[in-house]
C-alpha positions as CSV (number, residue, x, y, z in Angstrom):
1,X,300.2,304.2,134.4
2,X,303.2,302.2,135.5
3,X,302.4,300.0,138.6
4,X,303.1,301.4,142.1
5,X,306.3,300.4,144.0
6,X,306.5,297.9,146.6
7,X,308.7,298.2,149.8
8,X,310.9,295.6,150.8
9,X,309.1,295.1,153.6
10,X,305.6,294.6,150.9
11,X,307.8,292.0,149.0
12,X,309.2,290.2,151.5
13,X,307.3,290.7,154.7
14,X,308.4,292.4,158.1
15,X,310.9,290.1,159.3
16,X,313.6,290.8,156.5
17,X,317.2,291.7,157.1
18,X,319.0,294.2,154.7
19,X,322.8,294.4,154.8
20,X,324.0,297.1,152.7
21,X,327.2,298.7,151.4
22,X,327.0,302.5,150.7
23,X,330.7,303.2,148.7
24,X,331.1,307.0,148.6
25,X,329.2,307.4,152.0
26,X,328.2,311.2,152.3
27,X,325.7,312.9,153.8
28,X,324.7,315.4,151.1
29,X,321.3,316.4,152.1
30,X,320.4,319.8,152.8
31,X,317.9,319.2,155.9
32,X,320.7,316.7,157.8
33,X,318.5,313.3,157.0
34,X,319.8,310.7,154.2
35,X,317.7,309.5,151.6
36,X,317.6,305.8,153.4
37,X,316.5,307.5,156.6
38,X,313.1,305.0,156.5
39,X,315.8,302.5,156.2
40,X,317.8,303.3,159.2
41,X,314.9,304.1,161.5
42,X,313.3,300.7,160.7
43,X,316.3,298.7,162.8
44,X,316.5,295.4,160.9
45,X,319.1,296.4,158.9
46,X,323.1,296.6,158.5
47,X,324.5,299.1,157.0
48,X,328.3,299.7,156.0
49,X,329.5,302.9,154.5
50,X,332.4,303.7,152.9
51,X,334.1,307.8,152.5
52,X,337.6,309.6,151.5
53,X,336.0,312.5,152.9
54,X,336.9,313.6,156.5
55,X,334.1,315.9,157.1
56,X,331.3,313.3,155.8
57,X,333.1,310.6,157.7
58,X,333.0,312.4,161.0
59,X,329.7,313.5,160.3
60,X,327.9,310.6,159.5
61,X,329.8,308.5,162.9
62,X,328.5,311.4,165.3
63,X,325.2,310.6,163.6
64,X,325.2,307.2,163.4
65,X,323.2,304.5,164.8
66,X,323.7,301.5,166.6
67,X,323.5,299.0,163.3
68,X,326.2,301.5,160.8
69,X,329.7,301.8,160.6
70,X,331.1,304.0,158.5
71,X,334.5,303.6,157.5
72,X,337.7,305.6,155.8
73,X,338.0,303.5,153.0
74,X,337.9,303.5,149.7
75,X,336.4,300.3,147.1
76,X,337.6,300.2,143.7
77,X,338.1,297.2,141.1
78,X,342.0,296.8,141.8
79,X,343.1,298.0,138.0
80,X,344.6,300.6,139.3
């Protein structure tokens, strides 16, 4: 049986800051709430997304909250 998961919070304890990038931002969830939803509710973190698509973009700044930005931008390795 493989061990159970630790949060970030277990590992590091409940004064931790996350900063984190989402490239390809988009809501695709069929109830309206993201995957990282925990995440976002917990309000110690920073959280920058990145989408090409209009409607996603729009969707997720109506939604957002007061520690996200989403942006229309897109990140790629600059070979191209």
């Amino acid at each position: 049986m493989p061990p159970a998961k630790k949060s970030l919070i277990d590992l590091f304890g409940p004064d931790i800051c996350i900063d984190a990038v989402d490239t390809g931002a988009n809501p695709i969830v069929s109830d309206g709430v993201p995957p990282y939803q925990a995440v976002l509710m917990w309000g110690r973190q920073s959280w920058l997304g990145f989408s090409q698509i209009l409607d996603a973009l729009k969707w997720l700044n109506d939604k957002k909250g007061p520690n996200e930005l989403y942006l229309r931008c897109s990140v790629f390795d600059g070979s191209e």
